[in-house]
C-alpha positions as a printed Julia matrix, in Angstrom:
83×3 Matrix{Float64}:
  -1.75   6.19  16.14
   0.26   7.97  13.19
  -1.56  11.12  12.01
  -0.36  12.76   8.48
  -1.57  15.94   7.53
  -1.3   17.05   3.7
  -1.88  20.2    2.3
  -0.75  22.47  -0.91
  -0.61  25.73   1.48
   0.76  24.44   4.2
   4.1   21.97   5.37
   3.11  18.76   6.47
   2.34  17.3    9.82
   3.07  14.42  10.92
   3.05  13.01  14.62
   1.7   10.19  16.99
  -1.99  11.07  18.28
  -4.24   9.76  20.58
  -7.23  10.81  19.0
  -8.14  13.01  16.44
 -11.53  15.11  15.53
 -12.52  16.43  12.19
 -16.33  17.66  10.88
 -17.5   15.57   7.98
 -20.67  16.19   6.17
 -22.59  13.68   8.49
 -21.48  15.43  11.19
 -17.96  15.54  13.84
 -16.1   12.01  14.22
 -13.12  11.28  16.3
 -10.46   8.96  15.87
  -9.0    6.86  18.69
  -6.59   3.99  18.28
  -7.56   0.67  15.87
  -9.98   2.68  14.57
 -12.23   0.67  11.37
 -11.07   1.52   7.97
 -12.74   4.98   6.46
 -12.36   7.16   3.91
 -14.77  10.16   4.0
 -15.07  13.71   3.02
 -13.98  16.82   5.33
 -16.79  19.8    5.4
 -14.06  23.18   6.52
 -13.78  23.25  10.39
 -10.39  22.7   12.43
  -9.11  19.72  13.04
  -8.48  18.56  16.77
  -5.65  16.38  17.67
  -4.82  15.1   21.25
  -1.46  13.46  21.93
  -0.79  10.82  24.28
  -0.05  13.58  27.26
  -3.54  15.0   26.57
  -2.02  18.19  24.63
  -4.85  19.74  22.47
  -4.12  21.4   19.29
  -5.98  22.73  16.46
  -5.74  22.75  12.65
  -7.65  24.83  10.45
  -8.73  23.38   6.78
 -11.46  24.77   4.53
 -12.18  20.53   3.31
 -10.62  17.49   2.11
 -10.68  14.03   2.64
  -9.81  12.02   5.68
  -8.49   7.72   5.51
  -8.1    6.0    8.47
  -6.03   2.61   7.86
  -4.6   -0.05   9.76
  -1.24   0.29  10.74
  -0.76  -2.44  13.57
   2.34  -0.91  15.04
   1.19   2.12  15.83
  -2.53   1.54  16.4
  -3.64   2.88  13.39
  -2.79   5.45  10.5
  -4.9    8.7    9.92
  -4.13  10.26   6.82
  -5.7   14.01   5.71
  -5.72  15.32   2.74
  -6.51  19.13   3.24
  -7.76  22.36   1.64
């Protein structure tokens, strides 16, 4: 799936992920391919992104909102808006 990262500190990110984790106010969710439509809140944790090799990394945000769309070619579009 296409993951886009947005922040006013930081450059942008964007890159194909296999899943992605992020803390909400209910509690962690991940993110794997064809994922439902959400849009949700972010509570300040890191964000954890695996890519299709199973390469880990982490992103650090202090909140923000998270969308997950469709995006049939790629298996789904995560966009972050982040603090």
């Amino acid at each position: 799936m296409l993951l886009n990262i947005y922040s006013l500190q930081k450059d942008g990110i964007r890159r194909d992920a296999k899943s992605v984790s992020v803390q909400t106010p209910n509690g962690e969710i991940t993110i794997l391919e064809n994922h439902e439509p959400l849009i949700t809140p972010l509570t300040a944790h890191a964000i954890r992104v695996v890519d299709a090799s199973g390469t880990e990394e982490h992103f650090e945000y202090a909140g923000g909102f998270i969308e997950v769309r469709p995006f049939p070619e790629k298996g789904g579009e995560v966009n972050i808006l982040a603090k």
